[in-house]
C-alpha positions as CSV (number, residue, x, y, z in Angstrom):
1,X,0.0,0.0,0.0
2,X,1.2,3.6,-1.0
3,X,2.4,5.7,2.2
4,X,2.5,9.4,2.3
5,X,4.4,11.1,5.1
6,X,2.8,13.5,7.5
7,X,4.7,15.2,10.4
8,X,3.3,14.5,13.8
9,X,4.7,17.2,16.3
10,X,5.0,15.3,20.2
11,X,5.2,17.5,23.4
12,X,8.3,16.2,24.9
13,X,6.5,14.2,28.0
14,X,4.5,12.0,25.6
15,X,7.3,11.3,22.7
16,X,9.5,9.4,26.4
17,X,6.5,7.7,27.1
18,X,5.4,6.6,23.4
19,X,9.3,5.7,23.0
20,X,9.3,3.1,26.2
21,X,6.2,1.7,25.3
22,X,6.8,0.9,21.8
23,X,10.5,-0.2,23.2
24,X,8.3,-2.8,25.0
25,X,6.0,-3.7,22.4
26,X,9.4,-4.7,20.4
27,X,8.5,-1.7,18.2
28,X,9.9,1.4,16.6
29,X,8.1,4.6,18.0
30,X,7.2,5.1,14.4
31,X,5.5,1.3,13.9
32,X,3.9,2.1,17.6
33,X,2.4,5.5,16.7
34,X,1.1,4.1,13.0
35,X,-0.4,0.9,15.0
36,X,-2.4,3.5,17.7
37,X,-3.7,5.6,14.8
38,X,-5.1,2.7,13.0
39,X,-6.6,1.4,16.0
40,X,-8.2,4.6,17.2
41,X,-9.5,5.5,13.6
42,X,-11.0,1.6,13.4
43,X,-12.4,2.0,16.8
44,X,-14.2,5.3,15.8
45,X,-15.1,4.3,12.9
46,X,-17.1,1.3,14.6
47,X,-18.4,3.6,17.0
48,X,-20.1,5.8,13.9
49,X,-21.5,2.8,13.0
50,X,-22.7,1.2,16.3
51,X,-24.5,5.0,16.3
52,X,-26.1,5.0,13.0
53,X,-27.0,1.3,13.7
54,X,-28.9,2.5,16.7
55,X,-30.6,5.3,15.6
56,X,-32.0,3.0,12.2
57,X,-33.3,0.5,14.8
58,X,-35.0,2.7,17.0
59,X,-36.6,4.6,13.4
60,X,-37.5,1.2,13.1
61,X,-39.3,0.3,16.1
62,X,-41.4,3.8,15.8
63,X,-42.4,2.8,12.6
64,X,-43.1,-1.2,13.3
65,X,-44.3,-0.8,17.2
66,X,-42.3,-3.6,17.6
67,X,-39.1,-4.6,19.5
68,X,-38.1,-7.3,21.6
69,X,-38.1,-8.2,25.4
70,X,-35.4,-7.8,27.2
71,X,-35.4,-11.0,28.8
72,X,-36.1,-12.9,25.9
73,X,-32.8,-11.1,24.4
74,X,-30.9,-12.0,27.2
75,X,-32.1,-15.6,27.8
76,X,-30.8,-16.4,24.2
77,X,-27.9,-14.6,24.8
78,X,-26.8,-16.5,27.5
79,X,-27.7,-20.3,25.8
80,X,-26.1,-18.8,22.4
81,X,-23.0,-18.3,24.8
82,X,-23.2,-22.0,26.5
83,X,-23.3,-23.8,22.7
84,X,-26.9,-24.3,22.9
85,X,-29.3,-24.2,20.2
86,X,-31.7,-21.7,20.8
87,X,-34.3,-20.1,18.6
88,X,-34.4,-16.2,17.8
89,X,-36.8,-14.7,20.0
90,X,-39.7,-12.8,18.2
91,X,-40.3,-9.3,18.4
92,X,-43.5,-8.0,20.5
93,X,-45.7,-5.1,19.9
94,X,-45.2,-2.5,22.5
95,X,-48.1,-0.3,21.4
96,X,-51.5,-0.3,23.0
C-alpha cells in the first residue's frame, strides 16, 4: 500500500513515554504511533456505525411498534454463549 508522510509534532513528556512503550512492544516509536492511529480511527469508525445502527433501529421500532423483550434477548444470549441451540426470540408489539 502507498504511504504518504505526514509530520506529527509530540510534546516532549508523551514522545518518552510513546518511546518506552513501543521499546516494550518490540516496536519502533514510528510502527507504535502508526499501529495507535489505525486502531483509534477503526475503533471510531465502529463507533459511527454502532450509532447510525442504533438510531435506524430505533426509526425502526417507531415505525413497526415492535421490538423485543429484554429478557427474551438475554435468555438467548446466554444459551447462544453455552453452545446451545436456541431459537431467535420474536419481536413483540409494545403499542397499545
Amino acid at each position: 500500500m502507498p504511504t504518504v508522510a505526514t509530520s506529527l509534532k509530540l510534546p516532549d513528556d508523551l514522545k518518552t513515554r510513546v518511546e518506552a512503550a513501543a521499546e516494550a512492544a518490540g516496536k519502533t516509536p514510528h510502527a507504535f504511533m502508526v499501529d495507535a492511529i489505525e486502531r483509534e480511527t477503526s475503533r471510531a469508525e465502529l463507533y459511527e456505525t454502532f450509532i447510525r445502527e442504533a438510531i435506524e433501529a430505533d426509526e425502526e421500532a417507531e415505525r413497526t411498534g415492535l421490538s423485543y423483550a429484554a429478557e427474551d434477548v438475554y435468555r438467548y444470549m446466554a444459551d447462544l454463549a453455552q453452545g446451545r441451540a436456541v431459537k431467535r426470540p420474536k419481536p413483540r408489539t409494545w403499542r397499545r
